[in-house]
N, C-alpha and C positions, 0 to 999 in steps of 0.2 A: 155609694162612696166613689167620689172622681177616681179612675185612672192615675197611676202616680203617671212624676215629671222623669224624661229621660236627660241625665246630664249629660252636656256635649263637653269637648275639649276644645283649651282654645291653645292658640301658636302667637309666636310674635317674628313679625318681620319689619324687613325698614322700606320704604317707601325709597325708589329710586330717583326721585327728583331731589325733593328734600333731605333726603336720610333721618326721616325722623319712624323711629320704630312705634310701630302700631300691635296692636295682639287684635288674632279672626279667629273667629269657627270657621269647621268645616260646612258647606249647605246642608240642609235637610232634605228630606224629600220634597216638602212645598215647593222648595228652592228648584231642585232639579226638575220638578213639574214644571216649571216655569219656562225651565232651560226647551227641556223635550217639545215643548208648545211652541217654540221661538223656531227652535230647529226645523220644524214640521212645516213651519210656516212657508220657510225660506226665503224670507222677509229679510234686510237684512236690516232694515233700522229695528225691525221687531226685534232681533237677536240682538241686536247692541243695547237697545234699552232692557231687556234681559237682563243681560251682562251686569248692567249698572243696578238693577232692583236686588241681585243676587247679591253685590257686594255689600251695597247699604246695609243689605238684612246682616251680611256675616262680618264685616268689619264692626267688631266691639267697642273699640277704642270712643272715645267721644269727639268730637271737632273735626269730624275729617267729611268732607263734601266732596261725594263722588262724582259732580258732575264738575267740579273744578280741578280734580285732577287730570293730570296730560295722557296722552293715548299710551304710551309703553306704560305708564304708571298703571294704568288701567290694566290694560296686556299684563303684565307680571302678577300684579293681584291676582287676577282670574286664576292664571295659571298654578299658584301655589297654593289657592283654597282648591281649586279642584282637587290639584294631588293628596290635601289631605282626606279630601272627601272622598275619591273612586279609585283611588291608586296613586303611585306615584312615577309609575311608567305612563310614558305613555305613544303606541304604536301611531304609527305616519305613512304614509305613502308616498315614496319620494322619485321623482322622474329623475331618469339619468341623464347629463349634460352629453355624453358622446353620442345617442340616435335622437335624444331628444322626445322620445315615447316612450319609452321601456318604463314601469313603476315597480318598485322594492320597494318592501314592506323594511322600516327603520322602527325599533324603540328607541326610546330616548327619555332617562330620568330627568323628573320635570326642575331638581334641585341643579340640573347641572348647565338651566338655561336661564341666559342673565343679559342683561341691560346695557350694550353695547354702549361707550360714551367714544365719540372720536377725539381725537388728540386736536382735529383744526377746527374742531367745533366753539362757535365761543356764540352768545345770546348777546350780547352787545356788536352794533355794526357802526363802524365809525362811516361815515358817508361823505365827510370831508373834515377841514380843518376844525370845523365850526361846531358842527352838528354832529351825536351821535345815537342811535335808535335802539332802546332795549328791547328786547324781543321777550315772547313768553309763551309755551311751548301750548299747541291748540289741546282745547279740552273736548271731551268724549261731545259734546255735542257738536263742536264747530268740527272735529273728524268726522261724525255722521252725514253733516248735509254736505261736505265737501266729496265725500270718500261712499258712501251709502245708499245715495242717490238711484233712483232705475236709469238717468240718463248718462248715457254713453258719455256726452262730452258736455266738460266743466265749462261754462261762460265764461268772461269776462270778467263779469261782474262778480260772480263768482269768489274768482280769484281772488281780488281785490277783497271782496269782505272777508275770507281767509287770513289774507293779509292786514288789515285793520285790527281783524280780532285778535289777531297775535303782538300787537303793537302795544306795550305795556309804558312807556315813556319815551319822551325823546329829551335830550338837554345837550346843555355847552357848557362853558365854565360859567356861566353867566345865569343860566337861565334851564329853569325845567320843567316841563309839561307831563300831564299824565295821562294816558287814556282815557279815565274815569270822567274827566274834565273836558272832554272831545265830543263831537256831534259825530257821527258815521260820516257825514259827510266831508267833514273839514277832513277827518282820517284819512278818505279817498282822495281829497283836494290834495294833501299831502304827500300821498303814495303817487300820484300822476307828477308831479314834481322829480321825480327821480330821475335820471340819466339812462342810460342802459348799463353803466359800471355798475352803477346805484344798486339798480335791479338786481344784478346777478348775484348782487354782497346779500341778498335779501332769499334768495332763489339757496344758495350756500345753504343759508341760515336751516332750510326747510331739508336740501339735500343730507344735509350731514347731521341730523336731529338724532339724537341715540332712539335704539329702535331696539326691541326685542330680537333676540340673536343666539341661534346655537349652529354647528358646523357637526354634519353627518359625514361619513365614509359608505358609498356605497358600491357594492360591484353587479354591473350589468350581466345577469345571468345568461344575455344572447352573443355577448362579446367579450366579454371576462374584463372588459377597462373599471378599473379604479379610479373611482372619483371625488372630488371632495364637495357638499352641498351647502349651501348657508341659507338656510331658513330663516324670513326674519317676518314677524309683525306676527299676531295672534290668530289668522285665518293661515298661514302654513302650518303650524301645528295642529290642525284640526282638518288637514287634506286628505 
C-alpha cells in the first residue's frame, strides 16, 4: 500500500506589479533542499535560479511565468511563501550607520515588508516633443546577468543590453513601435541616440524603480545612538 498524500495549504496574494492575486503553497522540503544546495553553493546565479524553480513549483495559480516577472515581484514572492513555509519572523543582522561596523541582530515580521512604489516614478519617459519610451521593469533573468555576474564591473555593453531589454515600445502621436518587432541592434542604434538629458530620464527610470523596502530601528550597543535602517532588495533580508 503507497504511503498516503500529505495535504499542504495554499494563501493568496497579489502580485505587486500587476495587482493581479495569485493563491501559493508553502515549499516543501524538496523545495528547501534546493534552497540549502544553492546557499551552500554561494553561487549566486545558482541561488537565483533557485529562487525561481522554488516559485514555479509553489505558485498554484495557472499563467503566471516566473521568469517574466520583475525582480521586486520576485523578492515579495519569495519572501511571503518562505514565511508561510519556516516562520513568519524573520531575524537580520543590521550594521549600525553611526560607527558603521557594529551589527544587531533585528527581527522583522515578513507581512509587514512591502513594495516600495515612489511617487516620481513613472515607466513612460517622454524624450522629447515627439518621441516617448515605455519602459518595463527587468525580469529575474536580465537582473541576474546584470546584477549576478563574478565580475566586478558592468561593461558597456552591458549596460545597454539592460537598457534595451527593458525597452517595451516607443511612439508619438503618429506612430508606435514595439520591442518585439526590434533587432537588439537597432535597440542599441536607438539608445546611442540619446542626449545625456535623454540618458539620465532613462537612468530615473532604473533609480527610482519600487524595490523591496522595510525600515528597522536599531541601537548601537557600543554607543547607545538610535538609528533608523532601510533595507531594501531581497539579499538584505537574508544578511
Amino acid at each position: 500500500m503507497p504511503l498516503p498524500k500529505i495535504s499542504t495549504p495554499t494563501y493568496e496574494l497579489v502580485i505587486p506589479s500587476s495587482k493581479k492575486k495569485i493563491r501559493f503553497r508553502p515549499f516543501l522540503v524538496k523545495e528547501e533542499k534546493i534552497l540549502i544546495i544553492a546557499m551552500e553553493s554561494q553561487d549566486n546565479t545558482q541561488i537565483a535560479n533557485a529562487i525561481k524553480d522554488v516559485l514555479s513549483a509553489c505558485i498554484v495559480s495557472k499563467g503566471v511565468k516566473v521568469e517574466k516577472l520583475s525582480t521586486f515581484d520576485i523578492e515579495y514572492l519569495f519572501l511571503n511563501i518562505r514565511g508561510k513555509s519556516v516562520g513568519e519572523e524573520l531575524e537580520v543582522n543590521v550594521t549600525c550607520p553611526d560607527d558603521g561596523e557594529t551589527q544587531v541582530p533585528a527581527v522583522i515580521r515578513l507581512d509587514t515588508i512591502k513594495v516600495e512604489f515612489p511617487e516620481n516614478h513613472s515607466t513612460d519617459i517622454k524624450l522629447d516633443d515627439q518621441y516617448t519610451v515605455r519602459m518595463k521593469y527587468p525580469s529575474m533573468d536580465e537582473f541576474v546577468k546584470s546584477n549576478f555576474s563574478n565580475e566586478e564591473n558592468v561593461n558597456v555593453d552591458e549596460t545597454f543590453g539592460l537598457i534595451a531589454s527593458c525597452i517595451d515600445q516607443v511612439y508619438s502621436e503618429e506612430e508606435s513601435w514595439t520591442s518585439a518587432d526590434c533587432t537588439q541592434k537597432e535597440l542599441n542604434e536607438f539608445i546611442e541616440q540619446f542626449n545625456s538629458a535623454q540618458f539620465k530620464l532613462v537612468e530615473n527610470f532604473f533609480a527610482t524603480m519600487p524595490k523591496l523596502s522595510h525600515t528597522v530601528e536599531v541601537t548601537n550597543p557600543n554607543t547607545g545612538v538610535k538609528s533608523e535602517v532601510v533595507l531594501e532588495g531581497l539579499a538584505n533580508f537574508f544578511a
